[in-house]
Residue frames as qw, qx, qy, qz and C-alpha x, y, z in Angstrom:
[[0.085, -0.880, -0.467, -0.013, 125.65, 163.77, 292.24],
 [0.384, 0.232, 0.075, 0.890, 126.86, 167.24, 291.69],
 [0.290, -0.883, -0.337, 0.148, 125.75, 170.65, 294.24],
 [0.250, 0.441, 0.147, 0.849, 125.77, 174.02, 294.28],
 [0.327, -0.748, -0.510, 0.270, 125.12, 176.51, 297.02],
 [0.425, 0.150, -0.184, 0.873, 124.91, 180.22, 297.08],
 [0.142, -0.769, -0.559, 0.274, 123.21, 183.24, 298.28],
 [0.374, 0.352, 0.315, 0.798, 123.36, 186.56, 296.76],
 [0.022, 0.532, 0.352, -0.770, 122.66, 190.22, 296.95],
 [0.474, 0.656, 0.508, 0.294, 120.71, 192.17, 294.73],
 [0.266, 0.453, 0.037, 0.850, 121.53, 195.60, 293.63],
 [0.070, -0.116, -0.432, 0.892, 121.39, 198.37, 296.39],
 [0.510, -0.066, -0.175, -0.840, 117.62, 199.35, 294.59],
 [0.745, -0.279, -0.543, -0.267, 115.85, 195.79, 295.37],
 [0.563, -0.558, 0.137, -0.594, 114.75, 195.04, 298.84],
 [0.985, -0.132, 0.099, -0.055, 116.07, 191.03, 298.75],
 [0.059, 0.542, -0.831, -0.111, 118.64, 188.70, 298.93],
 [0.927, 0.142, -0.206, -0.280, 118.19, 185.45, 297.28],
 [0.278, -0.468, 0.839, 0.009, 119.81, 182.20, 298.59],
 [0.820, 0.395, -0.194, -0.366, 119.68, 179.34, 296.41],
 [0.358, -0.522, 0.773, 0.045, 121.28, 176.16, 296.16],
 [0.747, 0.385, -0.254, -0.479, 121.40, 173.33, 292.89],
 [0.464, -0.406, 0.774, 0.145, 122.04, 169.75, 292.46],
 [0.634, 0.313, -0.612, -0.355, 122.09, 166.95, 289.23],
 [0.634, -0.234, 0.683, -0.276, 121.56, 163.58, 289.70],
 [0.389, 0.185, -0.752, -0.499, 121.95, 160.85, 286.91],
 [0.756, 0.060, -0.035, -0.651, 119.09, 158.89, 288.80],
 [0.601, -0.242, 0.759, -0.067, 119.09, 155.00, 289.38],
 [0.736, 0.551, 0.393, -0.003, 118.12, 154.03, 285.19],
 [0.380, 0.888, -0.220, 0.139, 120.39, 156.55, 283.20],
 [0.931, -0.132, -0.001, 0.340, 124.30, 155.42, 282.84],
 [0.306, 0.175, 0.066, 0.934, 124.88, 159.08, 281.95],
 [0.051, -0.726, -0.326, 0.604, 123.85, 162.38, 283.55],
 [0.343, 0.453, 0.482, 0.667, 122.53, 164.80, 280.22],
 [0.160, -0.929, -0.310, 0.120, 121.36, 167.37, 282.58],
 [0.340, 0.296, -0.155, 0.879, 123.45, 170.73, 283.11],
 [0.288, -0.824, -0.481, -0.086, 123.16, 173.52, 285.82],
 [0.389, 0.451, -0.122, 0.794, 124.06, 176.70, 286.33],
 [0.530, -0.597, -0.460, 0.388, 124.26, 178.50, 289.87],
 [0.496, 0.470, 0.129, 0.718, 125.46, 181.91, 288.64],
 [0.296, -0.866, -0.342, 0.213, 124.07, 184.35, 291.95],
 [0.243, -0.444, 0.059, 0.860, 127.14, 186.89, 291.34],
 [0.074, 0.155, -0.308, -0.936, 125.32, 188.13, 288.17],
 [0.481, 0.074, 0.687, -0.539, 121.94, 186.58, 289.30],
 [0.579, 0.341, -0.495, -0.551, 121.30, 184.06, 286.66],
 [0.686, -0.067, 0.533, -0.490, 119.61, 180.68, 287.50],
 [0.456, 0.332, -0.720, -0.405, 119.99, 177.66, 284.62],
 [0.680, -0.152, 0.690, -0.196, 118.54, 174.37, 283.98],
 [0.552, 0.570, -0.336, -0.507, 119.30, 172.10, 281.36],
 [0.755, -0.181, 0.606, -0.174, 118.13, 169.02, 279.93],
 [0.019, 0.456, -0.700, -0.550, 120.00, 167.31, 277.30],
 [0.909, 0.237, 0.320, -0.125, 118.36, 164.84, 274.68],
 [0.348, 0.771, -0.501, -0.183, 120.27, 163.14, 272.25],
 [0.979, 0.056, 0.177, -0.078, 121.53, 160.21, 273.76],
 [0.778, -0.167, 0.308, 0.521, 124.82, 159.34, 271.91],
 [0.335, 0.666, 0.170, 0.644, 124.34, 162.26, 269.72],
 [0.280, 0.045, -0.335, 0.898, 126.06, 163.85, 273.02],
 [0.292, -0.825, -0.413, -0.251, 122.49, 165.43, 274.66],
 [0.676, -0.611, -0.225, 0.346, 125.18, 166.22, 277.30],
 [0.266, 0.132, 0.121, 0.947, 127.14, 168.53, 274.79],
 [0.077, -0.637, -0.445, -0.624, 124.00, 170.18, 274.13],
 [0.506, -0.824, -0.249, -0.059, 123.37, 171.24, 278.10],
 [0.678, -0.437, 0.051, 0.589, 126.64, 171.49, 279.01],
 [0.238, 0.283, 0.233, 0.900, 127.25, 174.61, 275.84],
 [0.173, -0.808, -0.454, -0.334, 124.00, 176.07, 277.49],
 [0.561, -0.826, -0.049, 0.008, 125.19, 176.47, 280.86],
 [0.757, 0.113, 0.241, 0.597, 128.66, 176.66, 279.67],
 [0.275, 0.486, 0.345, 0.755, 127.89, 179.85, 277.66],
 [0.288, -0.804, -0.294, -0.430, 125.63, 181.47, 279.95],
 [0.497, -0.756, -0.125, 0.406, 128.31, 181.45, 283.01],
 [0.595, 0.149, 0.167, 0.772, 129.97, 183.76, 280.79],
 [0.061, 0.702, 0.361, 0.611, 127.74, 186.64, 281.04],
 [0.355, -0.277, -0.469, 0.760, 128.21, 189.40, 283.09],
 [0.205, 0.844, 0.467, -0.168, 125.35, 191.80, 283.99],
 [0.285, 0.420, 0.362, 0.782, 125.10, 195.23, 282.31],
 [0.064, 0.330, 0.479, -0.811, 123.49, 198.53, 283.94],
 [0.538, 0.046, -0.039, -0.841, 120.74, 198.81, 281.95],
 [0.671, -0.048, 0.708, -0.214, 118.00, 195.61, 282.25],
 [0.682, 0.676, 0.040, -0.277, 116.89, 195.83, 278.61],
 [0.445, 0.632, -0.633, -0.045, 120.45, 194.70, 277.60],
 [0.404, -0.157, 0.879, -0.197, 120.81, 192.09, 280.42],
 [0.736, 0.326, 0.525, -0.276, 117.24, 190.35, 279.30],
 [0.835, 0.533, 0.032, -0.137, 118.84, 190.69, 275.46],
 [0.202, 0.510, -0.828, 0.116, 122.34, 189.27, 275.91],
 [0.531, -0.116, 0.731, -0.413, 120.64, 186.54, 277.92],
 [0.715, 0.506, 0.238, -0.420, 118.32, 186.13, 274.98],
 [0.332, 0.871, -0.326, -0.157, 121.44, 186.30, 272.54],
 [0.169, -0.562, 0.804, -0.094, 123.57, 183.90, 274.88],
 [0.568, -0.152, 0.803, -0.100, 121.26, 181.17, 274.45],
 [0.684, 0.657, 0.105, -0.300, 120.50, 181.79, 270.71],
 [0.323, 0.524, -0.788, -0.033, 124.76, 181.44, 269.77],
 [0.392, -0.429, 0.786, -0.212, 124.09, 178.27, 271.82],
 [0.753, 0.364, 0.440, -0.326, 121.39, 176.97, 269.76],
 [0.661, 0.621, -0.357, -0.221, 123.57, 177.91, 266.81],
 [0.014, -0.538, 0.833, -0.129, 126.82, 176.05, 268.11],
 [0.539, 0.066, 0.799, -0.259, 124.58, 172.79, 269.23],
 [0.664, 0.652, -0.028, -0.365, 123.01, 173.19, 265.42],
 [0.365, 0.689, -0.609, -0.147, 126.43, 172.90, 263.96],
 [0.268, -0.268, 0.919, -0.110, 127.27, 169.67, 266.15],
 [0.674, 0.318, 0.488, -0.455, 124.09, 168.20, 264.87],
 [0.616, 0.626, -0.235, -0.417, 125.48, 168.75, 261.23],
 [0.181, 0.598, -0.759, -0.183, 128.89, 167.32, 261.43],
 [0.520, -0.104, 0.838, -0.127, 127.41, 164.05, 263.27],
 [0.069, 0.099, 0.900, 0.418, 125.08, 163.58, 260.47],
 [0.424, -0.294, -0.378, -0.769, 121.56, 163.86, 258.59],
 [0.577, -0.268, -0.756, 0.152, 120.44, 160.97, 261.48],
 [0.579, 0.127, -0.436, 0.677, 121.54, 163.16, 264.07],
 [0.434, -0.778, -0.284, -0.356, 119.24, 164.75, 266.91],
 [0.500, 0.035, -0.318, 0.805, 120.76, 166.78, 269.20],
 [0.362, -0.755, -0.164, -0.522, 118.71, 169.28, 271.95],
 [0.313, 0.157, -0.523, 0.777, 118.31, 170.66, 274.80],
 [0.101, -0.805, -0.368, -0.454, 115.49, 172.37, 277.00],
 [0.191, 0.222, -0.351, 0.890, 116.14, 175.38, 279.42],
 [0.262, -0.843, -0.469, 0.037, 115.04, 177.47, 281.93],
 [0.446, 0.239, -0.169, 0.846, 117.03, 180.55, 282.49],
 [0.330, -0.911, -0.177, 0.170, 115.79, 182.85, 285.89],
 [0.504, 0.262, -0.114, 0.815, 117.18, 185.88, 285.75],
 [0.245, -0.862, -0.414, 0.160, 116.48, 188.60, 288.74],
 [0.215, 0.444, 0.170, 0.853, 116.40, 192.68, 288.41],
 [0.335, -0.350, 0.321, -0.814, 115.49, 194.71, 291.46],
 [0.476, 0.003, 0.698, -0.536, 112.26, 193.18, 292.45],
 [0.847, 0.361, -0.011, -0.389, 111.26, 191.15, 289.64],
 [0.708, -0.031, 0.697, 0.107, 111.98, 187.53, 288.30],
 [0.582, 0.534, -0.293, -0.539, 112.40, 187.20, 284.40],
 [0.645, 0.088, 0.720, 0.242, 112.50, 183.30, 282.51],
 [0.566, 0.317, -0.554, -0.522, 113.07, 182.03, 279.24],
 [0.597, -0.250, 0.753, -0.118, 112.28, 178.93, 278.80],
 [0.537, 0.272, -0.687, -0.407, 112.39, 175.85, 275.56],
 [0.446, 0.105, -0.889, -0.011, 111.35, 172.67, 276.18],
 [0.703, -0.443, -0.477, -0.285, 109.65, 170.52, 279.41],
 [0.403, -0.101, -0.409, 0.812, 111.93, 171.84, 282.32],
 [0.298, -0.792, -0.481, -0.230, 109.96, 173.79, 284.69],
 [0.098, 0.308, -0.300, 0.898, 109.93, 176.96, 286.77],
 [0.525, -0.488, -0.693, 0.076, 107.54, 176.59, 290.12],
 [0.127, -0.607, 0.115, -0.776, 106.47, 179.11, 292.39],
 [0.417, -0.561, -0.699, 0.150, 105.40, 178.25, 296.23],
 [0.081, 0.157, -0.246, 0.953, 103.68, 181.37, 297.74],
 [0.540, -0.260, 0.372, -0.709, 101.49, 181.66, 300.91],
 [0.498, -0.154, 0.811, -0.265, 101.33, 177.73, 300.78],
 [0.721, 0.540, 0.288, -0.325, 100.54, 177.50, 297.53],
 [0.309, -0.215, 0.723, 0.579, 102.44, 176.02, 294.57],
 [0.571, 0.711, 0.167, -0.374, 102.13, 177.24, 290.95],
 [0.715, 0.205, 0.442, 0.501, 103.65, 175.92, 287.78],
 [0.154, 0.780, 0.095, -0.599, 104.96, 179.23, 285.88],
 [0.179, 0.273, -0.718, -0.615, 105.64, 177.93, 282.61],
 [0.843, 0.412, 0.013, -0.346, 103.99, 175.88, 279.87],
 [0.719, -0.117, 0.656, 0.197, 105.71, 172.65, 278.60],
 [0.317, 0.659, -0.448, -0.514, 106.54, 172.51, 275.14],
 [0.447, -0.040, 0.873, -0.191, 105.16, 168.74, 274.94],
 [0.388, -0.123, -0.875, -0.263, 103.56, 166.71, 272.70],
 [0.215, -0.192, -0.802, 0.523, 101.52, 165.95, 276.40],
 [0.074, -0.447, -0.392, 0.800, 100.85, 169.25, 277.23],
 [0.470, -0.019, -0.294, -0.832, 99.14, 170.41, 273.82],
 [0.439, -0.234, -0.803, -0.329, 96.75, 167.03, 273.90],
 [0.349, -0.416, -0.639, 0.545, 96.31, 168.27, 277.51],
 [0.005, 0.082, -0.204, -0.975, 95.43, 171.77, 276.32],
 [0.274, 0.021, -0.681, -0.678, 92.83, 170.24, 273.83],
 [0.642, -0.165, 0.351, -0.661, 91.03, 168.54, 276.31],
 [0.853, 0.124, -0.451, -0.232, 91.95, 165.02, 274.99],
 [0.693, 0.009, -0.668, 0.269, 93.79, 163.78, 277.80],
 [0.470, -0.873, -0.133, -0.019, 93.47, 164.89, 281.61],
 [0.022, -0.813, 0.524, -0.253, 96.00, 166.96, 282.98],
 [0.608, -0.428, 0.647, -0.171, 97.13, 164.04, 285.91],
 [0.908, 0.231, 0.347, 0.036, 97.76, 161.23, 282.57],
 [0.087, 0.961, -0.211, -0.156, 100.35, 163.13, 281.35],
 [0.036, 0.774, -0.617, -0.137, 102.80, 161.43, 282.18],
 [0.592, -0.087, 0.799, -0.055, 101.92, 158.00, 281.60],
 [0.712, 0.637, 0.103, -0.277, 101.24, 158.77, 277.79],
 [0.854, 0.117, 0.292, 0.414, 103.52, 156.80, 275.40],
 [0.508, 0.573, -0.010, 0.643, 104.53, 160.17, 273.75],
 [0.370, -0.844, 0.060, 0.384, 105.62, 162.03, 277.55],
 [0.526, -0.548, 0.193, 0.622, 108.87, 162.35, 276.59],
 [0.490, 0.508, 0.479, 0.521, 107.94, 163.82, 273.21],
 [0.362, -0.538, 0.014, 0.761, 109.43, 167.62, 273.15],
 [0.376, 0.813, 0.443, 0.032, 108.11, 169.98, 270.85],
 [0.071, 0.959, -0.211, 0.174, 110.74, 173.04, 271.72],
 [0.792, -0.370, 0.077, 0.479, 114.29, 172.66, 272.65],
 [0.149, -0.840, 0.390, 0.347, 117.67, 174.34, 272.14],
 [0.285, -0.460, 0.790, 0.289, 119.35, 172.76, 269.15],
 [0.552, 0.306, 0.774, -0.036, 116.57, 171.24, 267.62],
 [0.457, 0.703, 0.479, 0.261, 115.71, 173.61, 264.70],
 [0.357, 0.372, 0.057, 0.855, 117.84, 176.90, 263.05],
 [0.147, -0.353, 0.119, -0.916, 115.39, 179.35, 264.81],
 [0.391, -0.261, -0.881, 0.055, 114.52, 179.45, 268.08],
 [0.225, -0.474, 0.009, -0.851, 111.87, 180.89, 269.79],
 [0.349, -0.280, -0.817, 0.364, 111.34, 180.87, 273.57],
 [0.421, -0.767, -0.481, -0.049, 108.96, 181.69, 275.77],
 [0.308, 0.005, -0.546, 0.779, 109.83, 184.48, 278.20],
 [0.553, -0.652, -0.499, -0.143, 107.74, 185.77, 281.33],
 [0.267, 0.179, -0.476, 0.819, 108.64, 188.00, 284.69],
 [0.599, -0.594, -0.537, -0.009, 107.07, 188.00, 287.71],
 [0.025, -0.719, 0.317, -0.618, 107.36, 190.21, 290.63],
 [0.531, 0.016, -0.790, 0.305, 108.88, 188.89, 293.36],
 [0.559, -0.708, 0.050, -0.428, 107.60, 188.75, 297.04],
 [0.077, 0.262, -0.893, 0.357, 109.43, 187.69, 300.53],
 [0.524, -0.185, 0.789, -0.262, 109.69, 184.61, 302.01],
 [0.778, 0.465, -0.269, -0.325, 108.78, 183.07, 297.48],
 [0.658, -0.351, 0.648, 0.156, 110.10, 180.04, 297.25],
 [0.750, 0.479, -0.205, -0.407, 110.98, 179.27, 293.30],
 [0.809, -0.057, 0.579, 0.086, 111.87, 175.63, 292.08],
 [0.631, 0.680, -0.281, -0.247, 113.52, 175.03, 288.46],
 [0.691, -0.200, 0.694, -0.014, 113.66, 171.72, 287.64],
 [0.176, 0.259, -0.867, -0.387, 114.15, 168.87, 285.04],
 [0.769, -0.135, -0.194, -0.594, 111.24, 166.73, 284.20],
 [0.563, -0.061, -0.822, 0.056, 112.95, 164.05, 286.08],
 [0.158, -0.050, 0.580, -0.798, 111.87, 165.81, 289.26],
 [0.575, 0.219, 0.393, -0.683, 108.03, 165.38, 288.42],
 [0.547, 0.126, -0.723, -0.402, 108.22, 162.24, 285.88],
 [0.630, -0.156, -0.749, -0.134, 108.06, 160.21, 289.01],
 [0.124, -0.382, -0.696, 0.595, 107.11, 161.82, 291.72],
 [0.144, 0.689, 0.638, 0.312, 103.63, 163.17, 291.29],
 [0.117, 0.515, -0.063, 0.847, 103.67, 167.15, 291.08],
 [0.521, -0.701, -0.191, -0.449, 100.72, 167.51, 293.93],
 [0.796, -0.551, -0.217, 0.123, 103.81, 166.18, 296.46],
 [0.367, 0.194, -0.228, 0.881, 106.28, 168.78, 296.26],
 [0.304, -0.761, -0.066, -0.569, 103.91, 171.41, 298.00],
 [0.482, -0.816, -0.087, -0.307, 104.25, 169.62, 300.94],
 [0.859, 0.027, -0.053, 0.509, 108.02, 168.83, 300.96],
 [0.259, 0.499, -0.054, 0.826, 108.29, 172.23, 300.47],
 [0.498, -0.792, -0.006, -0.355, 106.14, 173.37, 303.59],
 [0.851, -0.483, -0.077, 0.194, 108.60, 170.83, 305.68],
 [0.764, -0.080, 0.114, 0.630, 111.69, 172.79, 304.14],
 [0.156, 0.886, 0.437, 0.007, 110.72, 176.05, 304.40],
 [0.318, -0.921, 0.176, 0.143, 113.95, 177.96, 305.86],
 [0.308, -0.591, 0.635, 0.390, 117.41, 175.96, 304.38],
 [0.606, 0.664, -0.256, -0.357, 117.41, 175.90, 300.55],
 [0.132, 0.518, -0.845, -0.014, 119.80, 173.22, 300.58],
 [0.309, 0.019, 0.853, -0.420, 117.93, 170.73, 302.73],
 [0.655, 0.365, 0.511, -0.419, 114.66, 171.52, 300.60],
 [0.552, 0.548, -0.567, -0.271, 116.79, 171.07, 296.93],
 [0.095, 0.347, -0.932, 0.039, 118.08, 167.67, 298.68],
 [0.425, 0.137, 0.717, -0.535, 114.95, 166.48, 300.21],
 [0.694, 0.553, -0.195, -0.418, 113.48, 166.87, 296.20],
 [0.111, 0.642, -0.731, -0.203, 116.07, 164.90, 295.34],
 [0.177, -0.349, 0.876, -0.282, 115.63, 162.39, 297.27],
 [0.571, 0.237, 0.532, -0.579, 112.03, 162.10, 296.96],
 [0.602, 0.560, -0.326, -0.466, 112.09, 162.22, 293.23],
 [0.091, 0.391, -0.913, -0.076, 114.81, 158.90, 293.68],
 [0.339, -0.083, 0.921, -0.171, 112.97, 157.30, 295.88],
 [0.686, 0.400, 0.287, -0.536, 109.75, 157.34, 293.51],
 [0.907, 0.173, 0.374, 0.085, 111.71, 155.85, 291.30],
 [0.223, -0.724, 0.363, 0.542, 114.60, 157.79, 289.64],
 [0.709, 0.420, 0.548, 0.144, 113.97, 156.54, 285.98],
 [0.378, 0.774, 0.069, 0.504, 115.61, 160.09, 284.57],
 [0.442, 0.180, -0.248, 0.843, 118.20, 162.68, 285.17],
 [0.390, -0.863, -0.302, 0.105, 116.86, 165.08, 288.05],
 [0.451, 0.020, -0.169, 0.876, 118.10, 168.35, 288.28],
 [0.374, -0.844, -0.368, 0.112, 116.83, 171.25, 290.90],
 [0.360, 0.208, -0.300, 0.858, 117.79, 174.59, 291.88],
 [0.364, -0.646, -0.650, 0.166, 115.83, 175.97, 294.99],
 [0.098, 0.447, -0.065, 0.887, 115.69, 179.93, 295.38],
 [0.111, -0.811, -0.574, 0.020, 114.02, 181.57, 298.22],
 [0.086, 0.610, -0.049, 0.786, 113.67, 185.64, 298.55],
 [0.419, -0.744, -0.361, 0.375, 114.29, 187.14, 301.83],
 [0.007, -0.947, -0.062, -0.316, 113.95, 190.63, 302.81],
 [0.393, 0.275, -0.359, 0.801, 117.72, 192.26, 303.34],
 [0.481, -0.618, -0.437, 0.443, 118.45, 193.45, 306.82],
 [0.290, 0.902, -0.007, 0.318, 118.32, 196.84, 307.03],
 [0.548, 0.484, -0.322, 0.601, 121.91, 198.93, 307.66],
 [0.481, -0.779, -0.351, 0.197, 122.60, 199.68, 311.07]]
């Protein structure tokens, strides 16, 4: 198991400081860990990534995401941050493309992401693939992405209920990813933050086996030490049965003290 803890300021214009803390887990089934995660809080940038692939290296494919992306250092205007971000994980897609070639025509090779990135008082994601981005505010948890699933459209459509999801023979079927096709297009989204938000950005091994409706209240018991409530996921997610890599990063916003 591999962790990460930090806590960060934002620029002198945003009211917060974010403290955050990430961990991986290859899980009690998997003999390899294909996740990847990036802590990055000095140039507030926020990664998750889940490899597929399998022997076609799924673990290159996350590891060039979050690889590439602690390379980036902000910029003073946001509009260039949000497209170098955009830019960093498009050379990645190309570079995870090329590995795909030399192995062969056979040869599947992906990734999916989440990438939080924060600007004054606002949140911004991309995101590819079934890795999630969670909100918990005023005691309430909200999923802010969409899946890129196979699942999730037939769940759309109204042919399967939302809570069967994951017991459908084609869960682990992935529609979007990093690496999977010459051009990619991701989702992106931004939210305005509030204190005392708690955001979650996970791998799907967090909620393959432990049912989504029981993080809310893990989170209520782990409200104050970002560490404790990224381990306490963890744990839960094992004990339900740890059947996939599991990787978490746990943000909450608090409101900076003011200068005395």
């Amino acid at each position: 198991m591999s962790s990460y803890t930090a806590h960060n300021d934002q620029p002198s214009s945003n009211n917060f400081q974010i403290y955050s803390h990430g961990v991986t887990d290859t899980g009690h089934v998997r003999t390899k860990n294909e996740d990847s995660i990036l802590v990055h809080d000095d140039e507030n940038v926020w990664i998750v990534a889940d490899g597929m692939g399998g022997h076609h290296a799924g673990d290159f494919a996350s590891q060039t995401i979050t690889n590439n992306l602690s390379l980036f250092k902000q910029h003073a205007s946001l509009d260039d941050n949000i497209l170098l971000l955009e830019e960093n994980i498009l050379n990645s897609n190309a570079i995870i493309r090329k590995k795909s070639f030399k192995l062969g025509r056979n040869a599947t090779i992906g990734s999916t992401v989440v990438c939080v990135y924060t600007w004054d008082n606002y949140l911004f994601t991309f995101w590819a693939g079934d890795s999630r981005l969670y909100r918990y505010r005023d005691s309430q948890l909200e999923r802010l992405t969409e899946d890129h699933s196979y699942v999730e459209e037939l769940v759309r459509m109204g042919k399967i209920e939302a809570k069967d999801a994951e017991e459908h023979p084609a869960a682990n079927v992935v529609l979007k990813a990093v690496g999977i096709d010459d051009n990619l297009i991701m989702d992106f989204d931004y939210f305005e933050m509030q204190k005392d938000d708690i955001y979650i950005i996970c791998t799907d091994g967090l909620y393959k086996d432990l049912d989504e409706e029981k993080l809310a209240p893990i989170i209520e018991s782990h409200l104050e030490d970002m560490t404790e409530l990224c381990e306490a996921l963890l744990a839960s997610s094992l004990d339900a049965g740890g059947t996939d890599n599991t990787s978490i990063i746990t943000m909450k916003i608090c409101q900076k003290e003011a200068d005395v």
